[in-house]
C-alpha positions as a Python dict, from the first residue, in 0.01 Angstrom:
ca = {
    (1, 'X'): (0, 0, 0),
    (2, 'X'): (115, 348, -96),
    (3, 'X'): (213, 595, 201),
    (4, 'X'): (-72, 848, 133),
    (5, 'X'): (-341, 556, 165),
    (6, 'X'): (-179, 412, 487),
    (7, 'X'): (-218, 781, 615),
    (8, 'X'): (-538, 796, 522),
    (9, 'X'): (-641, 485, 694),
    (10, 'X'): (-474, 547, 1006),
    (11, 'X'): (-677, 827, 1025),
    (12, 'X'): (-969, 631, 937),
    (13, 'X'): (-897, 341, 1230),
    (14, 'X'): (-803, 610, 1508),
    (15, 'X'): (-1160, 766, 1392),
    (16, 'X'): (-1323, 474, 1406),
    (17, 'X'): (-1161, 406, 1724),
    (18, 'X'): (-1242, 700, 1907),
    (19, 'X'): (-1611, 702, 1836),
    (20, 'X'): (-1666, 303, 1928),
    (21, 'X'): (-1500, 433, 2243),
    (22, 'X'): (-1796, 724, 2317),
    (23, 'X'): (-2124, 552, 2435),
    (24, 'X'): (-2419, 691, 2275),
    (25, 'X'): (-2751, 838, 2493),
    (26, 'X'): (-2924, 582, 2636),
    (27, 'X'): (-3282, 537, 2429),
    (28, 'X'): (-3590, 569, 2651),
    (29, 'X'): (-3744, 190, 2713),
    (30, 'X'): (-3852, 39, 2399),
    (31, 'X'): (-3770, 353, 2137),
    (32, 'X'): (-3546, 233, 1912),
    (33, 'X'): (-3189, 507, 1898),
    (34, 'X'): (-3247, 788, 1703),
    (35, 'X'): (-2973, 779, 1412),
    (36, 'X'): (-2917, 1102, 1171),
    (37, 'X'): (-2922, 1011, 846),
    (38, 'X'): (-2714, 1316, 588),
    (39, 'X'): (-2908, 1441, 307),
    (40, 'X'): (-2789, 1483, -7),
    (41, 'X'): (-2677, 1815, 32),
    (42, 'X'): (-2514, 1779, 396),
    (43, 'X'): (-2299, 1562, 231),
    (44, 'X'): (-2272, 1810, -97),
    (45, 'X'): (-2175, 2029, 165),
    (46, 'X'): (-1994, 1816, 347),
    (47, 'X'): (-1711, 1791, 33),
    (48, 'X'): (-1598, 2109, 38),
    (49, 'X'): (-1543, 2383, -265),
    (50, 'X'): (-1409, 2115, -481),
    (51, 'X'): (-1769, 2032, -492),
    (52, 'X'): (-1870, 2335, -707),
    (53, 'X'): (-1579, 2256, -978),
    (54, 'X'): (-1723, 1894, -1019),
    (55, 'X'): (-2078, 2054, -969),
    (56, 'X'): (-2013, 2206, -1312),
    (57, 'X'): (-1851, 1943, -1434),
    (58, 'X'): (-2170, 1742, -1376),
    (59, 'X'): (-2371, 2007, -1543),
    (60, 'X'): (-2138, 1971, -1885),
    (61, 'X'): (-2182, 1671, -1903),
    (62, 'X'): (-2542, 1639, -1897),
    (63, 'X'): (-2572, 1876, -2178),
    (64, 'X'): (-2253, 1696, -2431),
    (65, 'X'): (-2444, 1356, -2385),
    (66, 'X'): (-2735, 1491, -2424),
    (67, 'X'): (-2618, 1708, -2744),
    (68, 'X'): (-2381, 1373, -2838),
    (69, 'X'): (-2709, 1155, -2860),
    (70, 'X'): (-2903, 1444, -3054),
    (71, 'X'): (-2626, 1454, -3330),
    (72, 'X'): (-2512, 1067, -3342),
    (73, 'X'): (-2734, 875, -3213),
    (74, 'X'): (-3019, 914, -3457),
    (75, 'X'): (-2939, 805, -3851),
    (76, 'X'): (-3253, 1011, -3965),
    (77, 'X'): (-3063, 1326, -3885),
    (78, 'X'): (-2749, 1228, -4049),
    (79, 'X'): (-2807, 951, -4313),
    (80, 'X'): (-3223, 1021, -4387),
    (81, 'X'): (-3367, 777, -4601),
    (82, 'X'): (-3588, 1014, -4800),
    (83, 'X'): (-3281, 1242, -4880),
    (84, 'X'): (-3090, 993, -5011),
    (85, 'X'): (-3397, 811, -5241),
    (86, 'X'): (-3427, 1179, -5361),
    (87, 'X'): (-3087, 1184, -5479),
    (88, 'X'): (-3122, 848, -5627),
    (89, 'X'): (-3406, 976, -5838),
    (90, 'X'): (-3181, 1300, -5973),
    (91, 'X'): (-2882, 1065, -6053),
    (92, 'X'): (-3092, 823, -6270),
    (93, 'X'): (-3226, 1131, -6398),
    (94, 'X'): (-2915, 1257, -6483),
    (95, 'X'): (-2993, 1624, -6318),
    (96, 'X'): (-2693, 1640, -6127),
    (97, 'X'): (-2747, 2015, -6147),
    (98, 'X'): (-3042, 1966, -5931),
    (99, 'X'): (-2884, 1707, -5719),
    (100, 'X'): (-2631, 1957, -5580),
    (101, 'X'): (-2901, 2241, -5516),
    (102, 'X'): (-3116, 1932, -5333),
    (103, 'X'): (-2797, 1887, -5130),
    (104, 'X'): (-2774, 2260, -5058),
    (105, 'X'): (-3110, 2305, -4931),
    (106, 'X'): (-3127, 1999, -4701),
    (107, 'X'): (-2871, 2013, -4407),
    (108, 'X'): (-2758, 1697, -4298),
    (109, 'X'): (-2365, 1507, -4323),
    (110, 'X'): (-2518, 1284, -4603),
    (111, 'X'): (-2630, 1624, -4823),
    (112, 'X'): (-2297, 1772, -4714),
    (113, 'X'): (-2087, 1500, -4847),
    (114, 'X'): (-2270, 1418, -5177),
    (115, 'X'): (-2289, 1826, -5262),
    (116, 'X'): (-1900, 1823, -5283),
    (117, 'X'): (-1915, 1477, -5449),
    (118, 'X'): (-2160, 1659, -5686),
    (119, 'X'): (-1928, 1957, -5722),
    (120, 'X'): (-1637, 1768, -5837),
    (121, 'X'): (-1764, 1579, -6084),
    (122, 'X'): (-1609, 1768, -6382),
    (123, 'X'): (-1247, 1715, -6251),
    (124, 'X'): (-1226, 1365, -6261),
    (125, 'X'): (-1275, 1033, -6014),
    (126, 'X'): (-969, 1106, -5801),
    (127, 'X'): (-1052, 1480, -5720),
    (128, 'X'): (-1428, 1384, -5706),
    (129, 'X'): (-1288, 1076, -5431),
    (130, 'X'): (-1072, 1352, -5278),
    (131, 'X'): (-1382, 1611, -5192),
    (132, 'X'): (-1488, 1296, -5061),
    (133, 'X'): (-1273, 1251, -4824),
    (134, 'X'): (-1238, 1623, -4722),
    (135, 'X'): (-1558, 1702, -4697),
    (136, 'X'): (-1608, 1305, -4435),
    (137, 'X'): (-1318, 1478, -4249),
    (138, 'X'): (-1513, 1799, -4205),
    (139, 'X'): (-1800, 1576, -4093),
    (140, 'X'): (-1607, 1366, -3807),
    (141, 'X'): (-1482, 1682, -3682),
    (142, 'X'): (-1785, 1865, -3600),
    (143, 'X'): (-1949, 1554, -3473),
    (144, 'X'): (-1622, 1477, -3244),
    (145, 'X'): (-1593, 1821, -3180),
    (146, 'X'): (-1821, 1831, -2837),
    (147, 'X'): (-1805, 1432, -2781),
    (148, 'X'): (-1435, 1506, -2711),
    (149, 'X'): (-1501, 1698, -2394),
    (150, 'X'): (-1675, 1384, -2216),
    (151, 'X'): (-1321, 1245, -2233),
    (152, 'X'): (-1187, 1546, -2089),
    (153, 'X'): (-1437, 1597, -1828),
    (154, 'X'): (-1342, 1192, -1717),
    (155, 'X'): (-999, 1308, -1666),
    (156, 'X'): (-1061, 1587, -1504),
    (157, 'X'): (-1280, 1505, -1221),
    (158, 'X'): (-1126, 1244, -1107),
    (159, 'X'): (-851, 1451, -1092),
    (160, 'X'): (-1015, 1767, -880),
    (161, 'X'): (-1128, 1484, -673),
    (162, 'X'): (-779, 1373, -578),
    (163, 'X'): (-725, 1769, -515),
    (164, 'X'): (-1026, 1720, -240),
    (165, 'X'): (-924, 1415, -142),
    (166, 'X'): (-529, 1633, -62),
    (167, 'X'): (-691, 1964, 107),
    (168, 'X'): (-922, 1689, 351),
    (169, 'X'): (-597, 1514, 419),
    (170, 'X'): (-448, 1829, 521),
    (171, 'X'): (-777, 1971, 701),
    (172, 'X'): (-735, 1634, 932),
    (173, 'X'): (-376, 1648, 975),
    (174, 'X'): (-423, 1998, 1090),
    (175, 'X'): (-721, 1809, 1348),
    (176, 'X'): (-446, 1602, 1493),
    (177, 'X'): (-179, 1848, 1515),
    (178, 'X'): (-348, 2101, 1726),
    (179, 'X'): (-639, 1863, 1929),
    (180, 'X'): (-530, 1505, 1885),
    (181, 'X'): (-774, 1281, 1868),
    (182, 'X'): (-973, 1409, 2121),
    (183, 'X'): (-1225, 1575, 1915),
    (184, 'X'): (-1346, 1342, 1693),
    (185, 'X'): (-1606, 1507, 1504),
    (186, 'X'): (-1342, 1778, 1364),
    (187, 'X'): (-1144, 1467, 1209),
    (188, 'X'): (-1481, 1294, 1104),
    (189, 'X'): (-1563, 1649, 835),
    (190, 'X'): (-1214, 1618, 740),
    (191, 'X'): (-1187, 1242, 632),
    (192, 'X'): (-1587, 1326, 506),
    (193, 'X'): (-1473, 1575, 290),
    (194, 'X'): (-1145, 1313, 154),
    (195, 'X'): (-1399, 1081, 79),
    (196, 'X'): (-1734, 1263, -101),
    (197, 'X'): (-1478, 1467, -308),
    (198, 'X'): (-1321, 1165, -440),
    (199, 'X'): (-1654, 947, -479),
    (200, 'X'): (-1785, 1278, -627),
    (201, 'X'): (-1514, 1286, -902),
    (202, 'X'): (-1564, 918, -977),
    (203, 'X'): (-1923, 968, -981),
    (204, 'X'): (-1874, 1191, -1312),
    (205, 'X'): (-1617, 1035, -1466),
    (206, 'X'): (-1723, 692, -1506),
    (207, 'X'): (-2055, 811, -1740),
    (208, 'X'): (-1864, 1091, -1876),
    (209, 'X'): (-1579, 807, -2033),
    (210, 'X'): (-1876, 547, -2125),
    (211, 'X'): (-2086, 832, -2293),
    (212, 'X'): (-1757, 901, -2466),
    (213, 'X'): (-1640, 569, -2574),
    (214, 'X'): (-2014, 497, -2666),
    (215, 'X'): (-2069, 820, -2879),
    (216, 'X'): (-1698, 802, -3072),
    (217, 'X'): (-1834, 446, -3204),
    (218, 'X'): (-2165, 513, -3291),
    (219, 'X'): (-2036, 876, -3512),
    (220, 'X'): (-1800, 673, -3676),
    (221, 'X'): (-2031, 369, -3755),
    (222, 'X'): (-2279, 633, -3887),
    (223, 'X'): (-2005, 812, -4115),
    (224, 'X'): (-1907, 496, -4239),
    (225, 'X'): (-2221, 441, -4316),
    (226, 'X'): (-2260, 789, -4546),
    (227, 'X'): (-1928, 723, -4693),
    (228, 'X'): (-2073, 368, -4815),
    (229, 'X'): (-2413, 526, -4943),
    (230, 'X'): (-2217, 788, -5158),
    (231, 'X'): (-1995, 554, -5279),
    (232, 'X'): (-2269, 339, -5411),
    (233, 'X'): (-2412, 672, -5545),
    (234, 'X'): (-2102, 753, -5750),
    (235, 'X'): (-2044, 369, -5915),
    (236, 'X'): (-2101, 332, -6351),
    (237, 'X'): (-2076, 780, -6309),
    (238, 'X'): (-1995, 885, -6642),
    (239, 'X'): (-1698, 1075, -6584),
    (240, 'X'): (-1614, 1119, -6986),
    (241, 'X'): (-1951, 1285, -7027),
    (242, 'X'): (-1870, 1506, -6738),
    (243, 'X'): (-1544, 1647, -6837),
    (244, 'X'): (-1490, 1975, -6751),
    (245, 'X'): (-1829, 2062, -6612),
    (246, 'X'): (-1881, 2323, -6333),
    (247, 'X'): (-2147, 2176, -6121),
    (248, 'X'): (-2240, 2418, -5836),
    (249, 'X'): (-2274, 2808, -5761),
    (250, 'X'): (-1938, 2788, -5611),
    (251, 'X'): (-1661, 3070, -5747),
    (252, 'X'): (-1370, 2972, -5921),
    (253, 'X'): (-1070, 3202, -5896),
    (254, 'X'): (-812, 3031, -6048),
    (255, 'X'): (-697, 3127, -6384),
    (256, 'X'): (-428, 3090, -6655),
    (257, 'X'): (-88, 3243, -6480),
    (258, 'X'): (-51, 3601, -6697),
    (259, 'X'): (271, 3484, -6879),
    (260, 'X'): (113, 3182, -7013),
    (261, 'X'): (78, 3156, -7390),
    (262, 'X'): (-162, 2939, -7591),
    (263, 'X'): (-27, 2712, -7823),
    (264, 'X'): (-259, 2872, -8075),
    (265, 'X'): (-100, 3210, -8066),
    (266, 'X'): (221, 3066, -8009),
    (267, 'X'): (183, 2897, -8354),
    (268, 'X'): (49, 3217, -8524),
    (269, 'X'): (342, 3402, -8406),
}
């Protein structure tokens, strides 16, 4: 056993020792010894002011699962069905034109991904493949974005815990330095506070890393997913046909460089 945990439970055991030692009041006959039972925020309280970091901590991570499950958790917001039977219909069509302005109108990863797709058709399979790519990257980051802070937060609070657990430590050593362990109920809300600060941190941690864990799979699964769909969109396309085309409202500022000459005028010349 480390040296800070034997401290801490020779502290414990000369606690424990010096209350079996008091004898409670004697109950009246037959009424059963009144015992206190804490509420939940005497013993809130009873952790100290590391309890307002992890309070907040708590808090955050409420709201990141609950935004997590919004954004991953539900394939009709990132992969719906009717969305990508719409696009089906265009492509067999032919109207790519009006597959990319479908794409623009409807927000969703699936619409984002096939809209670049879309836009690069006139350069080719590899830069077409490429947007791909990009534009899945851009995806995973804004849905990993705000999952990432669950893993975080499960660092963290265990961490401000171990702070608490270091100040209570301190606060009892401080008991026993200047009272002994005479007064035990001074050393009882120091080892309290050691112990609801740690529990505390653990308590947000452990949900905080599953949510995590459980969220980074279930984004990825779903991408995968996309990435699969659009493939299967883009198989037999007619790349030949497409050569050259600018698909999409978006502005194109490259240009010849100024000291280029054709090999038209070079010929006149």
């Amino acid at each position: 056993m480390n040296r800070p945990l034997l401290i801490l439970a020779l502290i414990i055991g000369a606690s424990a020792a010096t209350l079996a030692q008091e004898t409670p009041p004697a109950a009246k006959p037959g009424e059963a010894p009144a015992v206190h039972t804490k509420t939940l925020w005497e013993q809130i309280e009873e952790g100290g002011w590391v309890m307002f970091p992890i309070g907040l901590c708590s808090m955050l991570t409420l709201y990141l699962i609950g935004d997590g499950f919004m954004r991953v958790t539900s394939p009709k917001r990132m992969l719906p069905a009717e969305q990508v039977e719409a696009v089906k219909n265009f492509f067999r069509a032919g109207k790519y034109v009006d597959a990319y302005n479908y794409c623009k109108a409807n927000n969703s990863s699936f619409c984002n991904v096939t809209r670049m797709a879309v836009s690069a058709l006139g350069e080719g399979k590899t830069a077409t493949e490429e947007a791909i790519i990009t534009e899945m990257t851009k995806e995973n980051s804004r849905i990993q974005t705000f999952v990432s802070y669950l893993s975080v937060i499960g660092v963290c609070t265990p961490m401000i815990g171990l702070l608490g657990t270091v100040t209570g430590m301190i606060s009892a050593f401080a008991v026993l330095g200047s009272s002994g362990i005479g007064d035990p109920s001074g050393l009882s809300a120091a080892i309290g506070e050691v112990l609801v600060a740690t529990a505390s941190g653990l308590f947000i941690a452990i949900p905080a890393f599953t949510s995590y864990y459980w969220l980074r799979n279930r984004g990825a699964k779903v991408l995968h997913d996309i990435q699969d769909t659009v493939a299967h969109l883009l198989r037999k396309m007619p790349y030949d046909k497409l050569d050259g085309a600018h698909i999409g409202d978006e502005e194109i500022v490259a240009a010849d460089p100024e000291w280029y000459v054709a090999p038209e005028a070079a010929a006149h010349a």
